[in-house]
N, C-alpha and C positions, 0 to 999 in steps of 0.2 A: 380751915374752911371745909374739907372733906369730913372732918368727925361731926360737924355743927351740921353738916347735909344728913347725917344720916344718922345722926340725932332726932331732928324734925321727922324724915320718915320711918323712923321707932316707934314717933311719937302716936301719928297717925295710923298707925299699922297696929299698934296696941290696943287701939278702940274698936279701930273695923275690926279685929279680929276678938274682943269683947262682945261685940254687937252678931259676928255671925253665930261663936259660939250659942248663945242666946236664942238666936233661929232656930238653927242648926237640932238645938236640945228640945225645940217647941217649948218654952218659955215665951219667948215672941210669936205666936204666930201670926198668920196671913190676915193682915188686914190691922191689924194693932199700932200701933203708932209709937216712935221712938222717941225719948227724952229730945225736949230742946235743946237748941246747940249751947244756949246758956247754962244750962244744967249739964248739958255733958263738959262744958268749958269747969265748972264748980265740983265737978264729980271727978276730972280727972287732972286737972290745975291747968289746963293748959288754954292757948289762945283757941277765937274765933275760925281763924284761917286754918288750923290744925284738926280742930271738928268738922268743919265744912268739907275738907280733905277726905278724911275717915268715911263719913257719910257720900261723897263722893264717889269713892271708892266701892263700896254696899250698891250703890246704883250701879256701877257700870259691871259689874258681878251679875247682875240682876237679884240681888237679894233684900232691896227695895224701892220703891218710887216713889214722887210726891205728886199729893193728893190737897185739891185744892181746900183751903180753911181746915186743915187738918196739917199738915206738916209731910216729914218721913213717916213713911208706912209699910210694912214688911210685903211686899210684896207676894202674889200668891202663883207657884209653881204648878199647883196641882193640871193634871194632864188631861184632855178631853180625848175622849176616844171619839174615831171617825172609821168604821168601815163603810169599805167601799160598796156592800150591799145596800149599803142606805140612799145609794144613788136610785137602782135597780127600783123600791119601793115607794120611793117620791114621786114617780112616773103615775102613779095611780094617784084619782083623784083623793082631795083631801085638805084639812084648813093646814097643814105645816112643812115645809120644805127640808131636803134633807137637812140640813144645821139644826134647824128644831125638833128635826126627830131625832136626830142623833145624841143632842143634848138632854132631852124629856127620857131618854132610855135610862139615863144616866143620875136620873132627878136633878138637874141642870136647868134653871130659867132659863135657857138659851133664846133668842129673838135678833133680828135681822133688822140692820138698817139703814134706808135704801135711802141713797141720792139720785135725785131726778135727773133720770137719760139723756144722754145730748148725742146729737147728730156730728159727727168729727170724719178729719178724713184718718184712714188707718196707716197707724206706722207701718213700714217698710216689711218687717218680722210679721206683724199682726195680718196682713191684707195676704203675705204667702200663706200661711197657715189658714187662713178663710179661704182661699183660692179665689180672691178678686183681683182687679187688674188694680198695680201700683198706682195711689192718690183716690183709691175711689172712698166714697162717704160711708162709711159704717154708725150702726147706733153702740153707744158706749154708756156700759151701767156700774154704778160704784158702788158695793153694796159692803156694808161692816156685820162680821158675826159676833154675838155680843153674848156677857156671860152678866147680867143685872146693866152695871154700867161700864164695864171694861172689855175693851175692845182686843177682841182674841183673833178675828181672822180681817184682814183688808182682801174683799174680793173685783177683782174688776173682769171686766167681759166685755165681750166685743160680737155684733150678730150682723150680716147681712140687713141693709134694709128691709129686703122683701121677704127676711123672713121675720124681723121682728115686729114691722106692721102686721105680718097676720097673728105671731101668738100675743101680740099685745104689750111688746114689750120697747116699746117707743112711748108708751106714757106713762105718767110719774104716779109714784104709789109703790105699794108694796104687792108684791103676785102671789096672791092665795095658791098657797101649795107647793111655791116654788116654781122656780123656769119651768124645770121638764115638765112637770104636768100640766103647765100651761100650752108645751108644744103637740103634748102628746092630746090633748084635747080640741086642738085645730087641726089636727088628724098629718103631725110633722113625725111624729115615729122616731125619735132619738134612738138608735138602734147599737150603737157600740160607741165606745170613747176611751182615746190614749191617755196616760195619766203620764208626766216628767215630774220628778222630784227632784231638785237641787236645793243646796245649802248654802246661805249665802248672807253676806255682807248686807243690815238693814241699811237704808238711805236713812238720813237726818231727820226728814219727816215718819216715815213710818217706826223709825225709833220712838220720837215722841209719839205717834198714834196707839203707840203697840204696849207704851211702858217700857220701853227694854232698857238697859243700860248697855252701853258699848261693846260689852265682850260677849254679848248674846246674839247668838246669831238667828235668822230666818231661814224657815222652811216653803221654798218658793213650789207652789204646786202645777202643774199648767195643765187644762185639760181641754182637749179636742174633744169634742163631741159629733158623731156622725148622722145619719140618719139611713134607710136601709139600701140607699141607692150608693153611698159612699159621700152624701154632698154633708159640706159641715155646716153644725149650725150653730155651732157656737164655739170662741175661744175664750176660752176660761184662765186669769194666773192670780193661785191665790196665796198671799202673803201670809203667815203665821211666826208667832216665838217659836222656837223649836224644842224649846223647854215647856211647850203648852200644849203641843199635838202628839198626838198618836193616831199615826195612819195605817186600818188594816187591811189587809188582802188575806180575806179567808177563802175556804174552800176554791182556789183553783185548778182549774184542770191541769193536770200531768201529761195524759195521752187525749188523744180527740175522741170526741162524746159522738156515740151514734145511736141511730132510735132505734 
């Protein structure tokens, strides 16, 4: 019984590892499409169940996904840069918010998109970190950072009522320019913002949102944003592969800056 087990994971392990090689070499690249499992069943003599496996396996690697009326398809690694300067410059008016500047630097189609705001009460975590009182109603925005049609960032956000009535972000649609310079134009002044970065375990859904296979993990972003009084006006956590992001922190301060 024990040689017949691991026989069959020979068996599957021979292909996946035919098929990364293949990547691996760019012979396959990102976005190409792998033999049917009938052809790799003909190609390499063996069952349905044993292809499926192998390919299975390639997914949860992340070294591919499936794509609908196409099949398996190599999935694409390549890394988006994100400096943190690009917050600072989306604050000025303008038609693209940071993600789409980020990405256009890049020559990147990047593009934003947005699910219609809904009024919710704030979990527990979210309403300390806005400094509201426990069970109060915040507006909640679910916005996808997009690379054509692959979904690279799940952002969600959370704002005070009365601040998201005034920069506008209680109703549906997309916000030219982005949040901040939407706040920064109702004269709300985003004036500083904590970033937490942790690594972490995708949930079932944002695996499948994300493409990922199993063994890939997320890069969970959180950011607070202040305004010049200390009041927050926004909690930000944004979901990423972590095999997709790159996040930079250029030029910061060492000692404190005086004029």
């Amino acid at each position: 019984m024990e040689g017949r087990r691991k026989g069959r994971e020979g068996g599957y392990g021979q292909i996946a590892a035919h098929f990364r090689a293949l990547i691996s070499s760019g012979e396959l690249a990102p976005g190409d499409a792998l033999p049917s499992m009938r052809a790799v069943c003909e190609q390499f003599g063996t069952t349905i169940v044993t292809a499926n496996r192998a390919y299975r396996l390639l997914q949860e690697e992340g070294l591919t996904t499936s794509k609908s009326g196409v099949g398996t398809v190599v999935r694409s690694w390549s890394r988006v840069r994100i400096p943190f300067s690009v917050y600072e410059s989306a604050m000025a008016p303008g038609d693209k918010g940071p993600w789409e500047r980020a990405t256009a630097a890049q020559g990147l189609d990047g593009r934003m998109s947005v699910q219609p705001p809904e009024r919710t009460i704030a979990p527990a975590d979210i309403a300390q970190a806005l400094g509201v009182e426990p069970g109060a109603s915040v507006i909640f925005r679910r916005r996808r950072a997009m690379i054509g049609d692959e979904v690279i960032q799940i952002q969600d956000a959370w704002y005070p009522v009365d601040i998201a009535r005034t920069a506008g972000l209680d109703t549906s649609g997309k916000i030219t320019g982005g949040i901040l310079a939407a706040m920064t134009t109702v004269g709300l002044l985003p004036t500083e913002a904590d970033h937490r970065v942790t690594v972490w375990v995708p949930t079932s859904e944002q695996a499948t949102e994300l493409s990922l296979g199993s063994r890939v993990s997320v890069l969970v972003v959180e950011r607070v944003t202040r305004d010049q009084e200390g009041r927050v006006l926004e909690v930000a956590r944004i979901t990423g592969a972590a095999d997709r992001m790159e996040l930079v922190y250029e030029r910061l301060p060492l000692t404190s800056r005086t004029s």
